[in-house]
TORKOL-550775 format. One record per residue: x, y, z of N, C-alpha, C in turn. Coordinates in steps of 0.001 Angstrom, whole numbers, plus 500000, padded with zeros to 6 digits. Each point is the difference from the previous one (the first is absolute). Layout:
// residues N
PT n_east n_north   n_up ca_east ca_north  ca_up c_east c_north   c_up
PT      X       Y      Z       X        Y      Z      X       Y      Z
...
//
This chain:
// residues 394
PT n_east n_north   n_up ca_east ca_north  ca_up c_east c_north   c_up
PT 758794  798093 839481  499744   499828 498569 498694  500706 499643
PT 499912  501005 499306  498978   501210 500126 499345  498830 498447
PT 498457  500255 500736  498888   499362 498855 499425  498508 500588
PT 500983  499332 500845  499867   498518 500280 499861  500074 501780
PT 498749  499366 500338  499474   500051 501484 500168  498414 500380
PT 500656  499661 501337  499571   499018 500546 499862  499677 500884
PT 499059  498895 500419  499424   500068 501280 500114  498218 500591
PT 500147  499744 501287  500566   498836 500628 498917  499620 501100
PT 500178  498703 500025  498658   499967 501015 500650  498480 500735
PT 499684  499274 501352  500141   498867 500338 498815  499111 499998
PT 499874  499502 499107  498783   499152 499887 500154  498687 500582
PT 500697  499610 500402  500052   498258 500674 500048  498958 498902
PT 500162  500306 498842  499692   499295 498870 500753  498599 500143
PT 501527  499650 500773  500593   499037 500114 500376  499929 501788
PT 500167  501153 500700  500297   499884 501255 499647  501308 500561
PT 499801  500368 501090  499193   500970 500512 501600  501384 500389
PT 499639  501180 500494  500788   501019 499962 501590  499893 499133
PT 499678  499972 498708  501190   500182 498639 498604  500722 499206
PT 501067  501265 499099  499548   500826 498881 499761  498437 499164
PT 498623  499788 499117  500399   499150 498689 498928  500369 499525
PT 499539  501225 499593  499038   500703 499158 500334  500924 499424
PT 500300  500389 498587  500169   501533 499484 499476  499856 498635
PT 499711  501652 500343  498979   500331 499110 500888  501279 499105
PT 500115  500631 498473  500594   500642 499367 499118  500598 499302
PT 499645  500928 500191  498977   501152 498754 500915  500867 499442
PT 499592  500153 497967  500576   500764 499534 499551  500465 499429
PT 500586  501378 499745  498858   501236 499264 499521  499336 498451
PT 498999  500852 499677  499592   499933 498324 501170  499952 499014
PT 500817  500751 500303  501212   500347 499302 500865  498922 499802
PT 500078  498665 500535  500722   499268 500532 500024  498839 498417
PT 501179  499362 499619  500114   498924 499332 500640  498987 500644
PT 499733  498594 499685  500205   498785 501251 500731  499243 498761
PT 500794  499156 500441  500853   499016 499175 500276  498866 500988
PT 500339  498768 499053  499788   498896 501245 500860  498374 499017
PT 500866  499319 501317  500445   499226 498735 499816  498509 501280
PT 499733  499000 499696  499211   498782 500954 501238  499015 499713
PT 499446  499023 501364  500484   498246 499938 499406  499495 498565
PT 501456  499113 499787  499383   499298 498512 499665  498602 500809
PT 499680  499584 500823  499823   498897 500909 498941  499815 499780
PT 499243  498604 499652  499035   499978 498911 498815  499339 501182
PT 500703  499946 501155  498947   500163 501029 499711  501422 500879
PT 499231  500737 498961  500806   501385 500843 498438  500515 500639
PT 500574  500423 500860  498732   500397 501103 498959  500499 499438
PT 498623  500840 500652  499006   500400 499656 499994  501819 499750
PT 500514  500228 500928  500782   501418 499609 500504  500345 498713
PT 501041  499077 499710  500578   500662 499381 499100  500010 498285
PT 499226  498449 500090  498760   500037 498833 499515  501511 499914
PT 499563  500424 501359  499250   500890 499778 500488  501462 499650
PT 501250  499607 500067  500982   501553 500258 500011  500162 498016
PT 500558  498925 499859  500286   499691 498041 498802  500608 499209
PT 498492  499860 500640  498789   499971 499245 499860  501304 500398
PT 500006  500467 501003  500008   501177 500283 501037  501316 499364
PT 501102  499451 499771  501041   500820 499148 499292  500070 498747
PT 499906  499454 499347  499606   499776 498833 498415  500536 499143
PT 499325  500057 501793  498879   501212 499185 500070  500950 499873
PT 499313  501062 499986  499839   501275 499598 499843  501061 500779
PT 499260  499705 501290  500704   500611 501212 500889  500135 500509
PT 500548  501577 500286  500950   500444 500642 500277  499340 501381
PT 501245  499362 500357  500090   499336 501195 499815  501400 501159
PT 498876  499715 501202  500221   500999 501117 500523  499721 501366
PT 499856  498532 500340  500497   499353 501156 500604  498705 500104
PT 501380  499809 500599  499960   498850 500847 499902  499333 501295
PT 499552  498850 499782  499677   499432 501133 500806  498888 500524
PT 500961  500172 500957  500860   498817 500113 499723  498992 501666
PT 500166  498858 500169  500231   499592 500968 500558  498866 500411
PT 500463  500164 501234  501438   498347 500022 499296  499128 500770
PT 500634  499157 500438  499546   498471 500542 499242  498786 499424
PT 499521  500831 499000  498862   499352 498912 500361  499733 498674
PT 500649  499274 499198  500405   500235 498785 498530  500267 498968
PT 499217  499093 500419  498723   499728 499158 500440  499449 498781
PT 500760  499347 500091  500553   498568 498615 499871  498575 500278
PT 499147  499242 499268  500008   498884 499907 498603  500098 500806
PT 498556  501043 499373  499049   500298 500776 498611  499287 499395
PT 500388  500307 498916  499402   499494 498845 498545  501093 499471
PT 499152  499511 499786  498746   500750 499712 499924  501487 501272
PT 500189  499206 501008  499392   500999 501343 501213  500927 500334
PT 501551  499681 499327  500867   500570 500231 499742  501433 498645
PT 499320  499986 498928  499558   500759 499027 498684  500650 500687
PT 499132  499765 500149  498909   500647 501013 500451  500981 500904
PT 500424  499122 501360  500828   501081 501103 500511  501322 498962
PT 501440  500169 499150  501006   500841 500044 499140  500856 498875
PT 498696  499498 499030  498555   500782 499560 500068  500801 501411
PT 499350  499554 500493  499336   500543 501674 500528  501017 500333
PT 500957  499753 499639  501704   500761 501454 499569  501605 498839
PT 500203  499612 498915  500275   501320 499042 498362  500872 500032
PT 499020  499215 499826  498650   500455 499955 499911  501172 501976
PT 500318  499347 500733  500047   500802 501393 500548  501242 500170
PT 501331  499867 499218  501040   500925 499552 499499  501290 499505
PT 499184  499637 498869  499338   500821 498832 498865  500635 500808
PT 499242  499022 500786  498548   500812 500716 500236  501115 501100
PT 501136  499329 500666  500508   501571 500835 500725  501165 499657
PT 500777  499308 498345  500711   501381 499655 499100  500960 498805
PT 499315  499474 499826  499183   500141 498408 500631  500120 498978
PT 500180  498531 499925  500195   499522 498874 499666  499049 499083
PT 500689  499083 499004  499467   499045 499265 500897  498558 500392
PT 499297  499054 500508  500947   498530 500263 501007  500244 499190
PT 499970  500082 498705  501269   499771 498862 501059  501125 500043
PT 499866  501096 501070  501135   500886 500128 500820  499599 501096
PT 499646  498848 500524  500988   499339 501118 500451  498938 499988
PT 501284  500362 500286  500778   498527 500468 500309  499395 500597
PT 499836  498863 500379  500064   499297 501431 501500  499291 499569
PT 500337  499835 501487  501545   499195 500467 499765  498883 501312
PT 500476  499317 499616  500019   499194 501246 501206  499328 500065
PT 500767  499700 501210  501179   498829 500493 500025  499120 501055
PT 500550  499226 500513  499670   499049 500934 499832  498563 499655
PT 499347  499187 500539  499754   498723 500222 499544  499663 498546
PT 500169  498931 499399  498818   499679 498554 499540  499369 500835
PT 498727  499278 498899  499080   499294 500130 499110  499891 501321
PT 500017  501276 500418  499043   500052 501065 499009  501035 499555
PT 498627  499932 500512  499211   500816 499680 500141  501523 500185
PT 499916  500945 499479  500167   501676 500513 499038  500242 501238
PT 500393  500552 501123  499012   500102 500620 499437  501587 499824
PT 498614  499699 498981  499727   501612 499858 499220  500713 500669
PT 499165  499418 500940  499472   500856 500424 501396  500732 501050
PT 500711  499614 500346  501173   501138 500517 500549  500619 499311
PT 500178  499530 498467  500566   501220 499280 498943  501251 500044
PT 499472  499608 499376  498356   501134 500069 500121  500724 501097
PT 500119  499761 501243  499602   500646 500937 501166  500999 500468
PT 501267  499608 499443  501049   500388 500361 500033  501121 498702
PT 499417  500055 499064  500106   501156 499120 499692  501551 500477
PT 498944  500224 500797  499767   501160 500168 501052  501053 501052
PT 500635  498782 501059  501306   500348 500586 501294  500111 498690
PT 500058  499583 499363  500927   500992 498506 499347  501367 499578
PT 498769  499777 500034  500037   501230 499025 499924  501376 501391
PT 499833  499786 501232  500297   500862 500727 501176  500527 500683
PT 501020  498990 499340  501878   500269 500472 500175  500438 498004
PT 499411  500183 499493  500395   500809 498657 500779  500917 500188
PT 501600  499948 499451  500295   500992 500114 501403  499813 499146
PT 500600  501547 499374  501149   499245 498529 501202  499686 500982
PT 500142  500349 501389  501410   500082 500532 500203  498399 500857
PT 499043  499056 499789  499611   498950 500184 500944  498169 499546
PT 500915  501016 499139  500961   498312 499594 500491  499343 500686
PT 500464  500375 501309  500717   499366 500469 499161  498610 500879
PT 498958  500990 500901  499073   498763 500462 499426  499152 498844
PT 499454  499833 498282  499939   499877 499022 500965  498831 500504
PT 501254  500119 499431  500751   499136 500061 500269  498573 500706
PT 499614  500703 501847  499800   498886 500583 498349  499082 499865
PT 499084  501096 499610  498980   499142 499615 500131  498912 499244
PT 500951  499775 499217  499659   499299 498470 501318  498636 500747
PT 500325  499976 501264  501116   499173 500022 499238  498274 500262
PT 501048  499222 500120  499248   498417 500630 501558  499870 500610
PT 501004  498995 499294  501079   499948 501060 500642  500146 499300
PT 499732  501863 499754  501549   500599 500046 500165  500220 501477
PT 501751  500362 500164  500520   500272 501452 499828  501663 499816
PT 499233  501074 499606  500654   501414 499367 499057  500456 499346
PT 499496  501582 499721  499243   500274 498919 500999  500266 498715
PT 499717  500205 498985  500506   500311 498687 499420  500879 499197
PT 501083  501405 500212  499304   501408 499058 501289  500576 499403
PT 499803  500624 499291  501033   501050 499419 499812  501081 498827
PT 500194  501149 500723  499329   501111 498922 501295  500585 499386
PT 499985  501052 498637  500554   500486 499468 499643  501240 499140
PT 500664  501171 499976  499590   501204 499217 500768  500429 498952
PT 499239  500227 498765  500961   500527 498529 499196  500703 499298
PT 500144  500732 499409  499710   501226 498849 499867  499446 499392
PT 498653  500440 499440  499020   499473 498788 499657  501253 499036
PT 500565  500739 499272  498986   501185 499574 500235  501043 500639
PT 501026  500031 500844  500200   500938 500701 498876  500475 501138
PT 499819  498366 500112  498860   499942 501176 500697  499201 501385
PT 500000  500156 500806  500323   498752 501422 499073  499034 499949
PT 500340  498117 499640  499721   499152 499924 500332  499670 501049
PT 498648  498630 500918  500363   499241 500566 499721  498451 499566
PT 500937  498982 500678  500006   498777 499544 499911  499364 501128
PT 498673  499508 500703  500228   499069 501495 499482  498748 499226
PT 500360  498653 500903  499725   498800 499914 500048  499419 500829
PT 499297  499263 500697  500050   498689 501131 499539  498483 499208
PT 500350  498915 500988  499942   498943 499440 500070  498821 501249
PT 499788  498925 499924  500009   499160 501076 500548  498486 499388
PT 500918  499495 500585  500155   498432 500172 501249  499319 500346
PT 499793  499111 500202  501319   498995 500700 500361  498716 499516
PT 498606  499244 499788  500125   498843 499522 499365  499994 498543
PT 499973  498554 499506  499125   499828 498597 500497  501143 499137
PT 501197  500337 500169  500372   500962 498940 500837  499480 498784
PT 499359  500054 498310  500698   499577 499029 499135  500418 499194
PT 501015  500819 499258  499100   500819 498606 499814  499421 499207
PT 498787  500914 499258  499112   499195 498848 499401  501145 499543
PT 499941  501448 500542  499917   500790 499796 500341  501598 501172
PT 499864  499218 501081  500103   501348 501136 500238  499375 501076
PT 499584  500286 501212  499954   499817 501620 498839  499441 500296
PT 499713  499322 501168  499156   500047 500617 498665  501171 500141
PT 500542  501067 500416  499113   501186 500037 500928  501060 500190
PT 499554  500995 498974  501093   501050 499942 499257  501332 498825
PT 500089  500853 500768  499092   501386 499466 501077  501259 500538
PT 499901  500654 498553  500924   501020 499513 498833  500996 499302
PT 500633  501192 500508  498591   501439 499825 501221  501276 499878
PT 499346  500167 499130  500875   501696 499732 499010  501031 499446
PT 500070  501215 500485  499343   501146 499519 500032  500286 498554
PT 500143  499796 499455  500627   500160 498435 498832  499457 498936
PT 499899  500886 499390  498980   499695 499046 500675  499352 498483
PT 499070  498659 499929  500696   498594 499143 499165  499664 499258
PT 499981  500131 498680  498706   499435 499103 499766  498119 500258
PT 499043  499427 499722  500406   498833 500644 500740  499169 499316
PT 500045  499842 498447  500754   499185 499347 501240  499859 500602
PT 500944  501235 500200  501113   500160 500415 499963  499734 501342
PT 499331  500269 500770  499961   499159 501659 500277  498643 499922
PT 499060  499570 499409  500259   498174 499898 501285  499711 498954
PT 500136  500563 499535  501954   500120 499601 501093  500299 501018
PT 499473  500838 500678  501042   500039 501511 499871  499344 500491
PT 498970  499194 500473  500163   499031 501002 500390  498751 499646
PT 500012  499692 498695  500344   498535 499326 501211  500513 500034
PT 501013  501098 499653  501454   499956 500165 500256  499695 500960
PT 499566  501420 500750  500621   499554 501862 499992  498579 500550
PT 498611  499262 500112  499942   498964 500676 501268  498767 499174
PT 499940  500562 498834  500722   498475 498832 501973  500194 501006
PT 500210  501086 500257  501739   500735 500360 499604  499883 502083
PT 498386  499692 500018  500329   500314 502069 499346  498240 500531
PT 498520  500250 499820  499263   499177 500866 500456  498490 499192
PT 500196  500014 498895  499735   498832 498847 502300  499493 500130
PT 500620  500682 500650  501469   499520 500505 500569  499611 501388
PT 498697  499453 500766  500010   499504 501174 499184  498903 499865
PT 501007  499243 501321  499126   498923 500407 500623  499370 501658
PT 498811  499237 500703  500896   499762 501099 499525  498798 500191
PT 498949  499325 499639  500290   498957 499901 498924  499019 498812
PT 499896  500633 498990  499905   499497 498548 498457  499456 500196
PT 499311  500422 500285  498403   499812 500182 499680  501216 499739
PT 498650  499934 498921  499552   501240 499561 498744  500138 500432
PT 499914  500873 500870  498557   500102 500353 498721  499965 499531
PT 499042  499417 500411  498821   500271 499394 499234  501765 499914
PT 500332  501009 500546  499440   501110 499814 500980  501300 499866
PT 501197  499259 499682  500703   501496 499390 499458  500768 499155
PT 500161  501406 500627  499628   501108 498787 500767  500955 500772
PT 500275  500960 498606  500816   501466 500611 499107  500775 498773
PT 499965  500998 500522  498915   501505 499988 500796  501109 499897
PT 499707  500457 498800  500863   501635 499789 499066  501136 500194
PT 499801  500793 500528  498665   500628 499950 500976  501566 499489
PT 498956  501031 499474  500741   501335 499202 498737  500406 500724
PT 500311  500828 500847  498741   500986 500703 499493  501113 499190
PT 501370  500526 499467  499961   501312 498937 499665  501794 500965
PT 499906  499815 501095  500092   501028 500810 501128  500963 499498
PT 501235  499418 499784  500887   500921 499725 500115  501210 498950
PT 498921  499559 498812  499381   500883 499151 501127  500053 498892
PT 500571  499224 499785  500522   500362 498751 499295  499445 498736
PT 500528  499900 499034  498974   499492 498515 500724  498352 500565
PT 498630  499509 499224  500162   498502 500288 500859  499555 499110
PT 501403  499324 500544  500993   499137 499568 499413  498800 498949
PT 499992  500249 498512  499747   499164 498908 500751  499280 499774
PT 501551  499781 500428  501044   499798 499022 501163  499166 501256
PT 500405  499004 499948  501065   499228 500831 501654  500776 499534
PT 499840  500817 498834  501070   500187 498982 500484  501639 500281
PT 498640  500288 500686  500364   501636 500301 501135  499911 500673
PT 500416  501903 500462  501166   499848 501255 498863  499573 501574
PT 498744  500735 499868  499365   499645 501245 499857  499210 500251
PT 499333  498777 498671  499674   498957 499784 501248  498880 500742
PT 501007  500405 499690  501786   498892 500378 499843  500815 501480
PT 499921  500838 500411  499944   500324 501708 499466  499291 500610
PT 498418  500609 499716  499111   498755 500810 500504  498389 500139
PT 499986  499647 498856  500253   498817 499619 501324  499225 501562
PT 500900  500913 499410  501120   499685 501387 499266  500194 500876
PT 499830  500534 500486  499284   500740 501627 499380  498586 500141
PT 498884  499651 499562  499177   498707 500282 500624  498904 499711
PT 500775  500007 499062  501141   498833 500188 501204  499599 501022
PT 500136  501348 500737  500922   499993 501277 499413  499431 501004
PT 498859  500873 499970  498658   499447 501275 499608  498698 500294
PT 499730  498924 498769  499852   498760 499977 501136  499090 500119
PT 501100  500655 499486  501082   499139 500565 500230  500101 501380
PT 500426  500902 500634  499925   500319 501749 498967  499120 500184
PT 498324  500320 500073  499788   498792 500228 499679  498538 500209
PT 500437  499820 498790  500634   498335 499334 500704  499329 500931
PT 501321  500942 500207  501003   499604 500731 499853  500037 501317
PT 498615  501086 500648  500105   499740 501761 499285  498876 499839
PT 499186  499123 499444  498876   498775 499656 501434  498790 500586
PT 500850  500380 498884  501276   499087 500366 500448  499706 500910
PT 500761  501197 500815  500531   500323 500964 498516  499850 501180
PT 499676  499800 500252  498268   499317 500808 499664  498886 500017
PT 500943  499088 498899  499471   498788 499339 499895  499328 501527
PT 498851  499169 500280  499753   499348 500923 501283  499127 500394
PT 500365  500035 501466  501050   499540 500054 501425  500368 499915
PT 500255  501002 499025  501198   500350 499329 500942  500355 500790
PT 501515  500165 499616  500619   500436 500815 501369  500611 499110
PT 499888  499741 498390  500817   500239 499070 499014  500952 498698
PT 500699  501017 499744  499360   500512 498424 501040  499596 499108
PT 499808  499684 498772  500656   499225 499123 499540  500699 498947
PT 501281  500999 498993  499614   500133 498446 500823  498693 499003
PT 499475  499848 499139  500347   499294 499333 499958  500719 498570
PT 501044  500391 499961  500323   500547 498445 500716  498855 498561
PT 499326  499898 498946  499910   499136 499017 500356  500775 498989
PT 501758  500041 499052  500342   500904 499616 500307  499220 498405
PT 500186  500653 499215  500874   499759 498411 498773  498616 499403
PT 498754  500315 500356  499380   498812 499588 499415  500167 498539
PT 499551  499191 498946  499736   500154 499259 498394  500532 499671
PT 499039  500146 500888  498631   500688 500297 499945  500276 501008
PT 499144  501027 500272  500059   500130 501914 498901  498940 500399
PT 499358  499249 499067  498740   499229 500463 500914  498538 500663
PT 501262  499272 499330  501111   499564 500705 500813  499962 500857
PT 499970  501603 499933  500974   500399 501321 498515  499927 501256
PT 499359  500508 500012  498453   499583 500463 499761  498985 500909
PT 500034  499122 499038  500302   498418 500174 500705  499350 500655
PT 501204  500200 500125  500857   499650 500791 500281  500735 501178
PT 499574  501319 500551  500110   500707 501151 498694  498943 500427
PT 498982  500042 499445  498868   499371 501143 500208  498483 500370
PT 501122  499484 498925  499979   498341 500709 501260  500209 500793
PT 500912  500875 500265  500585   499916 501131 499271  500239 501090
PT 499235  501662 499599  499406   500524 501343 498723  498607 500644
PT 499635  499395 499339  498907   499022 500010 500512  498761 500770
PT 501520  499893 500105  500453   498351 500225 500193  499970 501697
PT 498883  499312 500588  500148   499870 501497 501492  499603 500391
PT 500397  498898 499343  501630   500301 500192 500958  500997 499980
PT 499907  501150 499288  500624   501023 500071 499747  500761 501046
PT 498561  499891 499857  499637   501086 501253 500201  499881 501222
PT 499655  498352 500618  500549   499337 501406 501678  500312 500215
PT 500506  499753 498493  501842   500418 500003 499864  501629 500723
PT 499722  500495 499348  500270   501538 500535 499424  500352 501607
PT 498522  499400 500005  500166   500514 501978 500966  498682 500800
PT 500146  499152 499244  501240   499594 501127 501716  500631 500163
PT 499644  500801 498300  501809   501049 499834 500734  498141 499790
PT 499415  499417 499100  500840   499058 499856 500197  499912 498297
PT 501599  500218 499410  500498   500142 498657 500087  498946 499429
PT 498512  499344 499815  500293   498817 499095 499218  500210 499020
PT 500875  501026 499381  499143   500393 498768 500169  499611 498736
PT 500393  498792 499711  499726   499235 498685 498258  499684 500013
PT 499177  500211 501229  498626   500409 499813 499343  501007 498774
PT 500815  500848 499904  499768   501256 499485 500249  499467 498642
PT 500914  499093 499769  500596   499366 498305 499054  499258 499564
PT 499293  499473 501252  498894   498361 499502 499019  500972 499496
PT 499256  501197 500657  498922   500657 499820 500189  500560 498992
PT 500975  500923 499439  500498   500058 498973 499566  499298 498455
PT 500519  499092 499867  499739   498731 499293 499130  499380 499656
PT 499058  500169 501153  498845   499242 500374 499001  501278 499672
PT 500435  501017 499071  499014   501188 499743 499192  500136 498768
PT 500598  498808 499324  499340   500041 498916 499965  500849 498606
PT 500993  500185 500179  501020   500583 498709 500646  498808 499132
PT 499415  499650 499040  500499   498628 499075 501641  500100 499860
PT 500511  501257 499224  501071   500387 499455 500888  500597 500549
PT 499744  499925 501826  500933   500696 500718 501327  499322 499920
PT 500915  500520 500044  501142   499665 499530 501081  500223 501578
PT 499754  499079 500977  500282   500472 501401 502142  500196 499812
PT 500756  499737 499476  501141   500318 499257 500461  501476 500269
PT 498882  500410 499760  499800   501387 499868 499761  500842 501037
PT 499536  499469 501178  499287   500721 500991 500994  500686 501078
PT 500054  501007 500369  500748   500465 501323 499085  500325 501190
PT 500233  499959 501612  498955   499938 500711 500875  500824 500955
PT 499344  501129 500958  500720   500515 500598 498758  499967 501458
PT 500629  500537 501029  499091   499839 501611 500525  501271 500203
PT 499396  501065 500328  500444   501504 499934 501619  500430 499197
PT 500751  499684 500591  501028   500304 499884 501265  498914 499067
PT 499502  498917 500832  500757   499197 499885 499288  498956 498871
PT 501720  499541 498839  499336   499017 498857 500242  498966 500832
PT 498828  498942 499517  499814   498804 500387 500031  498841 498586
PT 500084  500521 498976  499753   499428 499044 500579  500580 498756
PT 500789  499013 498873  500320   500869 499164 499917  498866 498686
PT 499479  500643 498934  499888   499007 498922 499403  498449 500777
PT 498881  500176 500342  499613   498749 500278 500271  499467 501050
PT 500975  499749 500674  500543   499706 500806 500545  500846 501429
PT 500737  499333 501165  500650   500542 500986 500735  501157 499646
PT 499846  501361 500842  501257   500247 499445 501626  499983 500644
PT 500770  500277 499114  501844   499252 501033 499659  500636 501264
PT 499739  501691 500192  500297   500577 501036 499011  500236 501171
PT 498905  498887 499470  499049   500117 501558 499908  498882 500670
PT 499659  500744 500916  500285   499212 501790 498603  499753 501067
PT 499854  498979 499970  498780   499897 500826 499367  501374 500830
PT 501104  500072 500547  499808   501215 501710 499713  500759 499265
PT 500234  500974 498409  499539   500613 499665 498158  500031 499940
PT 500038  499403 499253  498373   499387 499876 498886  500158 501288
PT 500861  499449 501049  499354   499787 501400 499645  501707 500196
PT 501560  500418 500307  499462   501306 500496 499630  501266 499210
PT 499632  499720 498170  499001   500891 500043 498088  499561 500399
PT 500143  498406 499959  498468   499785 500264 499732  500019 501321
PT 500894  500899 500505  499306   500165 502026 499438  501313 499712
PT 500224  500804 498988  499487   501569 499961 498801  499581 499668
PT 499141  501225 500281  498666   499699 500005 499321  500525 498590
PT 501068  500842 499266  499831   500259 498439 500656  499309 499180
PT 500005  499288 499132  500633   499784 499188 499845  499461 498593
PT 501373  500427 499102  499004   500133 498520 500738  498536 499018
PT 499502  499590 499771  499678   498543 498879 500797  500581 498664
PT 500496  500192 499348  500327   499973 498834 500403  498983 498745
PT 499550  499920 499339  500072   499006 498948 500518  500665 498347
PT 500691  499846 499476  500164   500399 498607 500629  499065 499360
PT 498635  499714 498760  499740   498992 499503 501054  500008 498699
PT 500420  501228 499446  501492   499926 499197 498550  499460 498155
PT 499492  500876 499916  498860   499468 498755 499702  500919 499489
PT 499734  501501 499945  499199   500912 500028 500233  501679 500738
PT 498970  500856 499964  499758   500826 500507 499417  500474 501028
PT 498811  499286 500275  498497   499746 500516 500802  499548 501344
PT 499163  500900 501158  499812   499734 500881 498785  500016 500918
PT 499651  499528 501397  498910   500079 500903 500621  499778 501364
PT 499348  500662 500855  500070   499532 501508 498982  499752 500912
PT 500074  498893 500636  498812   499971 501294 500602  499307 501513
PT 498969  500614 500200  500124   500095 501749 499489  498873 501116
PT 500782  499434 500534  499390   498957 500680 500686  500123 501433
PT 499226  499071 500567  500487   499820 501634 500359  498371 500393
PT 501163  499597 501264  499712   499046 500341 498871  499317 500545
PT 500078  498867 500096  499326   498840 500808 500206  499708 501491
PT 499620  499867 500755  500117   499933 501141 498867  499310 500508
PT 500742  499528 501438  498408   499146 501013 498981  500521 500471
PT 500234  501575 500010  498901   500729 500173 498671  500153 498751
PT 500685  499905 498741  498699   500054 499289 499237  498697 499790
PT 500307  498550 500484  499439   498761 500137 498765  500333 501447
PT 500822  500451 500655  499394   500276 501525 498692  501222 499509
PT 500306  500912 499458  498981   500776 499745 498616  500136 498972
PT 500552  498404 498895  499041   500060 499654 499530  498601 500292
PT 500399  499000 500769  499199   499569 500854 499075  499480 501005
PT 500152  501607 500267  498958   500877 501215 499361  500844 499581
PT 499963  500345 498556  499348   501460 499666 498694  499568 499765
PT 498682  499148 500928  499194   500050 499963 499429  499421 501822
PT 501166  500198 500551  499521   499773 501639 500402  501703 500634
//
């Protein structure tokens, strides 16, 4: 990704020989966009990331690191991730307020900074743009996998690139984005319109998953426009360049939305859930997340067991006053399970069973109201994600 350098370091910050330090410098040229946890206990980072967007300095670096969430820190958790950015700035020359700090991991434990600190100058000496992939595994906690995916399209009759990485498994439920997740393209983006791309993308990728309905305290996803590529800066969401880009970074965040899913701690099923003929998509919305949300459904599916009048209760239980369930048809990939409300004549248990042994499979609902549709992505339940989270502090 020509314009965007990064550099990885092992600082010990949570356990000794694992990457969990990275560092991101971006040219002058560069516009930053950024969309946070609405979780109203939300870490110290991300305070600082918001105040920092919002001034007047050009963003030049981030600073990310795992094992540490630095939420629930309080005063000293605002100090430290000050600290983290001020260190940042003295070795790169710069200004505290052109950096952004990240952190994931444990809450309510203190940051341990003097290892971040020390672990900075090992980033800025692995600087380098061909760098995402180790990037990737830097930024992990318990994912099983790193998570990247790049893409190229004509801008101007220029070659655009679109990379993104992202990290998480657990505590995933939108409110606005992922856990941690940063998307960079060469492409020069005025910023109004940046922070318009990324509120689409994330609202259609990061913001239609969930795996198990806890919203983290320090989600944020990061669009960064390096502008290396040299074309005139993209003003307009409405242009033809403007609708390119737009896809490109909207493809990117969905891919990976969905490996977040498919990672989900534990998992062993990806699950779309498509919500069709509804009368708003903020309804259809609604009712994909209280299925995808209902531990009963989800325990149903990693056992591949079709007792899916689960799927009718959650349904119901979505909070639609005027749903008119009469109306509803429900299908499991292939096969109807439901018609007007009810059973339908021609399905058969064994059906049911053996599409929920596949390890894909898609949810369909049409609500028989409307136009409006939405889809989101979820995973089963299983004994592994009880087991993993907890232990995820031994």
């Amino acid at each position: 990704m020509a314009g965007v350098r990064l550099g990885i370091a092992e600082a010990g910050i949570r356990k000794q020989g694992r990457k969990d330090l990275l560092l991101v410098i971006l040219p002058d040229s560069a516009t930053v966009a950024g969309v946070f946890t609405q979780n109203r206990f939300c870490a110290a980072p991300v305070l600082l990331c918001r105040e920092h967007l919002l001034g007047a300095a050009r963003i030049r670096a981030l600073i990310v690191n795992t094992g540490n969430a630095n939420a629930g820190t309080g005063a000293r958790g605002m100090d430290d991730a000050r600290a983290t950015c001020a260190e940042v700035a003295r070795l790169m020359n710069l200004r505290p307020e052109q950096v952004l700090p990240f952190s994931t991991g444990v809450i309510m434990e203190p940051l341990p900074l003097a290892r971040v600190l020390a672990g900075i100058p090992a980033c800025i000496e692995d600087l380098r743009e061909d760098n995402w992939l180790s990037a990737a595994q830097a930024i992990m906690t318990t994912d099983t996998l790193p998570k990247a995916t790049s893409r190229q399209i004509e801008v101007d009759g220029r070659r655009v690139t679109v990379t993104g990485i992202s990290k998480g498994a657990g505590m995933i439920h939108p409110n606005m984005a992922t856990m941690l997740g940063f998307i960079a393209t060469d492409a020069a983006v005025e910023p109004g319109t940046l922070q318009a791309m990324i509120g689409f993308a994330s609202e259609r990728s990061f913001n239609a998953i969930t795996v198990d309905g806890d919203t983290s305290t320090n989600d944020s996803l990061i669009l960064i426009a390096s502008g290396a590529a040299g074309n005139a800066p993209l003003a307009s969401l409405q242009s033809a360049a403007g609708r390119a880009l737009l896809d490109a970074v909207s493809a990117v965040a969905t891919e990976l939305a969905q490996a977040i899913v498919r990672d989900g701690e534990g998992a062993t099923k990806f699950i779309t859930i498509q919500v069709e003929s509804g009368h708003s998509r903020e309804e259809c919305r609604r009712i994909g997340f209280a299925i995808a949300h209902s531990p009963l459904v989800k325990t149903a599916f990693f056992a591949s067991d079709p007792n899916l009048g689960r799927i009718l209760a959650a349904i119901g239980n979505a909070g639609v006053d005027d749903l008119d369930v009469t109306r509803i048809d429900l299908f499991l990939d292939e096969v109807k399970v439901v018609t007007g409300g009810g059973r339908d004549p021609g399905y058969e248990e064994a059906q049911g069973q053996r599409v929920m042994q596949r390890s894909e499979i898609v949810i369909r609902v049409v609500l028989g109201r409307g136009d409006e549709s939405a889809t989101v992505w979820t995973c089963d339940l299983s004994h592994d994600y009880v087991t993993i989270n907890a232990e995820y502090r031994t």
